[in-house]
N, C-alpha and C positions, 0 to 999 in steps of 0.2 A: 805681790800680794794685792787684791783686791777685796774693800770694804765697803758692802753695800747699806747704804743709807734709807732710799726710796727706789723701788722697783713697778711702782703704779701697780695692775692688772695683768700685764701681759707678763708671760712665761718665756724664757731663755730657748733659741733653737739649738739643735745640735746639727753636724756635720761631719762629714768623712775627714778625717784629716790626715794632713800632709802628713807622710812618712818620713821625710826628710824638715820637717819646720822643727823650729826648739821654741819654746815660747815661757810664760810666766801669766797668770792671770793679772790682767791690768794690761797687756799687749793688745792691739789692735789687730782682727784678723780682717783676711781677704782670702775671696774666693780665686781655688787657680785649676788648671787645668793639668794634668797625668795621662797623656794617651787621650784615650776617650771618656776619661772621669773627672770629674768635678772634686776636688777636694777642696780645703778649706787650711788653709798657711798662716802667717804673719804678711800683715801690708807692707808694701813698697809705699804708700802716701799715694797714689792713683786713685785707688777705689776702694777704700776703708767698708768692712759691713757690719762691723761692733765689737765688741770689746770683748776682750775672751776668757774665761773664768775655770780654767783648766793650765795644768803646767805639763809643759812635757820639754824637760831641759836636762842637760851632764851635769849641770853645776847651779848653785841658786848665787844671784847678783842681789845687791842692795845699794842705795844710794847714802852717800854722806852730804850733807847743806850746809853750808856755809861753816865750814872746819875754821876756827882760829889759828893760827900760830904765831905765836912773840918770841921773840929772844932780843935779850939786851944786846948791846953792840958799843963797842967803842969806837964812833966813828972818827973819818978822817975828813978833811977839806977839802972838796974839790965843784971848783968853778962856783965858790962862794957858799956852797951846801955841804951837809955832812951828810956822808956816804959812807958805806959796808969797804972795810980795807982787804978783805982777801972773801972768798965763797963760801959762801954758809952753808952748811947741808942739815936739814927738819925731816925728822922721820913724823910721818902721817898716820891717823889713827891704824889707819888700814893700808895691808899689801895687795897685792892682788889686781891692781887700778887698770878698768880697761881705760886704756890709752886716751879713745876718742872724747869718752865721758870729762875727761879732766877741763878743770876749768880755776882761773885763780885771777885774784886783783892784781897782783903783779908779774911782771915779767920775771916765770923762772923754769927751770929745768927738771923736767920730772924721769924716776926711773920707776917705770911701774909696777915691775914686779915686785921689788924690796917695798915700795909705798914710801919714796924718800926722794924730796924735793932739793934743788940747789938754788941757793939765792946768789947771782953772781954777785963780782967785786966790782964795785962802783955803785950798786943800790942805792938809791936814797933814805938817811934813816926817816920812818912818815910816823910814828908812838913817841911820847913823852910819859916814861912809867913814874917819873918822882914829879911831875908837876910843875918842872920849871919855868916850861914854855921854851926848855930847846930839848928837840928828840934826840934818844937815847937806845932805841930800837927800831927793829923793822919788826912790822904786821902784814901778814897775809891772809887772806883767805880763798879758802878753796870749795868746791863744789867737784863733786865724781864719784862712781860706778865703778864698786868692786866686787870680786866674786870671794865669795863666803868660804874659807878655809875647811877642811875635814869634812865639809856637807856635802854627800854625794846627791845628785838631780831627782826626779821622779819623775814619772810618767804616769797622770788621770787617767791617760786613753789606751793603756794598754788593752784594757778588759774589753773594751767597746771599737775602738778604732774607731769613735768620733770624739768632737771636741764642743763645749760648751760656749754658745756665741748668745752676749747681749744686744739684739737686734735694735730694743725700744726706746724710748728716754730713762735714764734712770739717772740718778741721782750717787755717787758714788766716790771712792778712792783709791788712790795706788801710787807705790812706791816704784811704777816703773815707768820712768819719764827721763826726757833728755836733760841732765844736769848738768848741764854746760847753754842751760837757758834760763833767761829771766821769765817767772810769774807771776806779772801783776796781773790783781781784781779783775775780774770781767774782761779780761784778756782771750781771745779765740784761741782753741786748740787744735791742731792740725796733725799728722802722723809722720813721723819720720821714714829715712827710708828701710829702716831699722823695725819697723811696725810699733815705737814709740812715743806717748803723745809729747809732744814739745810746741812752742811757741812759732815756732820757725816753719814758714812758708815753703815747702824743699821744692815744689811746679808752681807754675803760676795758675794752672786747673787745679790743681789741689784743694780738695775744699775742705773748709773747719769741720768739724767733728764735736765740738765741746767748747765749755767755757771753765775759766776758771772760777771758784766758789771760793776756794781757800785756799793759797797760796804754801807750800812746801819753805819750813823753816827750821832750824837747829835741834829747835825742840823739839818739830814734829816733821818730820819726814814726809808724809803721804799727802799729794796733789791731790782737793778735791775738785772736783767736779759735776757738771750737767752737762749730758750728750742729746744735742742737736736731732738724734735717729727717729 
């Protein structure tokens, strides 16, 4: 999804698009070539040309930020610390997890399709739920990209066989971003090779695309930003 904020004066272009790209509005497109035609895809992070405000996908994806999960534990001693005595397994709000997107503060084991994590045996317990000041559980959190149950895809461009690209600076937001990155403040955005914006540098050519404005969090989901075009 993409929410536009400020769009200045100038108008959105259109383009021929790839027949084979799947996209989401808030993906980043690039221009590629078909034979002797120019179409218009998802970026690899090379040559980003704007932001793209048309969906043509199987399945719609959403992100989840910063998911809690607690569970008490009765832990055991080891090597002076109290630790998880056997593997914990935490079902996640959502199934569906693609794999890459997954991201979490501790070391554990995901199965993506079911959306249910394992916390091995030996964890450290790091929560104090009664206040003692000895913990009593383990906390984790997680960040990931799952695809939306029962929702079949859409395609904008069927009518037209082109795709809607924000070429200008504008002002804007989207829940389609690499979440298995950090967003702080005034942070540069760059594109994945996934045509995603994210934090992360994927070439060393690679150049920014956007800043951050507003940071993606529990409550709100949608990365805003300002693009650099």
């Amino acid at each position: 999804m993409l929410r536009l904020f400020q769009v200045g004066n100038a108008l959105p272009l259109t383009f021929p698009v790839d027949p084979n790209a799947e996209f989401q509005p808030g993906y980043v497109a690039q221009l590629n070539t078909m034979g002797n035609i120019v179409v218009c895809g998802v970026s690899d992070g090379t040559a980003p040309l704007g932001i793209i405000d048309d969906i043509k996908t199987h399945a719609y994806t959403a992100p989840s930020i910063d998911e809690e999960l607690v569970i008490a534990v009765d832990g055991v001693i080891q090597n002076s610390i109290l630790v998880t005595p056997a593997d914990i397994k935490l079902e996640l709000e959502n199934p569906n997890i693609l794999e890459k997107s997954f991201d979490a503060d501790l070391d554990v084991l995901l199965k993506a399709r079911n959306g249910v994590i394992t916390i091995p045996k030996g964890t450290a317990l790091n929560c104090d739920l009664l206040g003692t000041g000895i913990p009593n559980a383990v906390k984790v959190t997680v960040s990931y990209t799952y695809q939306i149950p029962n929702v079949p895809g859409d395609d904008s461009t069927f009518a037209t066989s082109r795709v809607t690209i924000w070429v200008s600076k504008i002002h804007a937001a989207t829940d389609m971003y690499e979440t298995n990155q950090s967003y702080p403040l005034n942070a540069n955005l760059f594109v994945s090779e996934c045509g995603l914006l994210t934090t992360r540098q994927v070439y060393d050519e690679s150049p920014a695309i956007a800043m951050v404005v507003g940071p993606p969090t529990a409550m709100d989901r949608f990365l805003s930003f300002i693009t650099y075009f």
